[in-house]
N, C-alpha and C positions, 0 to 999 in steps of 0.2 A: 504494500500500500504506500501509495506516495501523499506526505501531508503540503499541501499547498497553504501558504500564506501569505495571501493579498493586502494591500497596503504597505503604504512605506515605511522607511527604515527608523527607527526608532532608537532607544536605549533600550528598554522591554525586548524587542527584540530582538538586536545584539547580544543580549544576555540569554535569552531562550537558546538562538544559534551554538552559543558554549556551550549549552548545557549537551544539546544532540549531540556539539562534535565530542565533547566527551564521553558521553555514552555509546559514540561509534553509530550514530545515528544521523547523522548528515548525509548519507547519501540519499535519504527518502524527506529529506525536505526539500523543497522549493520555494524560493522570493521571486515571484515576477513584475514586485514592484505594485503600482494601482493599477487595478483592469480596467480598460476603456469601457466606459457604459456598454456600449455596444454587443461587448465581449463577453459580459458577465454572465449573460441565460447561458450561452451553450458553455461556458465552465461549470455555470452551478448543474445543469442538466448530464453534462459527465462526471462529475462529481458522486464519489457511492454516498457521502454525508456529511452535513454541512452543520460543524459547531457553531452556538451561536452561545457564547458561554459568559458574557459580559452582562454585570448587574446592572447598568448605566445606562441601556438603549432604554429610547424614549418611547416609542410608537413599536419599532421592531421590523422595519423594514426589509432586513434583511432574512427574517425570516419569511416572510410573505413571499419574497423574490425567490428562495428556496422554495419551497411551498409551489408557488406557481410553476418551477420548473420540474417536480414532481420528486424531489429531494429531499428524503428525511431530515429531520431538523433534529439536534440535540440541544434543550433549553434549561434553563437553572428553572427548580422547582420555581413556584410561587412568584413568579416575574412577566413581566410585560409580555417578554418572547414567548412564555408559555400557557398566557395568557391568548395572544394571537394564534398562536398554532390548537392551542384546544387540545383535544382527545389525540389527537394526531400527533402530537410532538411528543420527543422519549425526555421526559424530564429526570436530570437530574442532579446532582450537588457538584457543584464544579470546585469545590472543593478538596475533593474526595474523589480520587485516583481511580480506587476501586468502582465508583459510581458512574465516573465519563467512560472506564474501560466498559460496563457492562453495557451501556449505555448504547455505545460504537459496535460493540457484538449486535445487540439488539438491529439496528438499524439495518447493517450489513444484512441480517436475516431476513428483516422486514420489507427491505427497500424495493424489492418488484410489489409487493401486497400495497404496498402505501400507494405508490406512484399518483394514479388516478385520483384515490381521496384524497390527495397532497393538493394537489391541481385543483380539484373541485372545492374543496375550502378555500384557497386563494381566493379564488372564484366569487364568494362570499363578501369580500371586503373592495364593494364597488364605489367610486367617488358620489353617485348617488346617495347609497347609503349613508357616508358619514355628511352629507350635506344635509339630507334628511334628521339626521341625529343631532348635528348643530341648530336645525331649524325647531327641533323640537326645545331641545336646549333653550333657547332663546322664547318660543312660545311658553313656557315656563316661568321663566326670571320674567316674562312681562305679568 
């Protein structure tokens, strides 16, 4: 399995790189730098699973964009990301070593059964909708 990590280069980063090359695990990473918009569906679509392990995302976009390419998402319990993915996403403690490992099995396993309902919930989160949702929003506060 090769681990792809998009975006640019950081300190965080730099330091994670150490940690692979000394575990003798740098040859199954890759930095391709930021993916061009363009680019990103058919990455996330080949892609067998797509962590999305950060406590900090707002809305959760990237799992949607996963999601819509038909790509298992792994999400921190009780968070936005796993919030947006619903029943469909493999939640769990990002933490906890043991938990993204089983997490990653999981997916791997699941990843042709999801596909479709991955897609079809994206599906779900239409700019309608949340227009409708702010419209309600506001017919409320009046």
């Amino acid at each position: 399995m090769q681990l792809v990590v998009t975006g640019g280069d950081t300190p965080e980063l730099r330091r994670d790189l150490g940690l692979a090359s000394r575990l003798l695990l740098a040859r199954f990473v890759s930095t391709p730098d930021v993916i061009a918009e363009e680019d990103l569906p058919s990455l996330l679509r080949l892609s067998t699973v797509v962590p999305v392990l950060s406590r900090s995302e707002g809305f959760a976009l990237p799992v949607l964009e996963a999601m819509a390419s038909g790509t298992p998402i792994l999400v921190p319990n009780d968070s936005a990301q796993a919030e947006v993915a619903g029943p469909l996403g493999i939640g769990v403690d990002p933490d906890d070593a043991g938990s993204v490992a089983d997490g990653f099995e999981r997916a791997i396993r699941e990843r042709e059964s999801l596909r479709y309902k991955l897609s079809a919930r994206a599906r779900e989160f239409t700019w309608d909708r949340c227009a409708a949702g702010i419209e309600s929003i506001w017919e409320e506060l009046a």
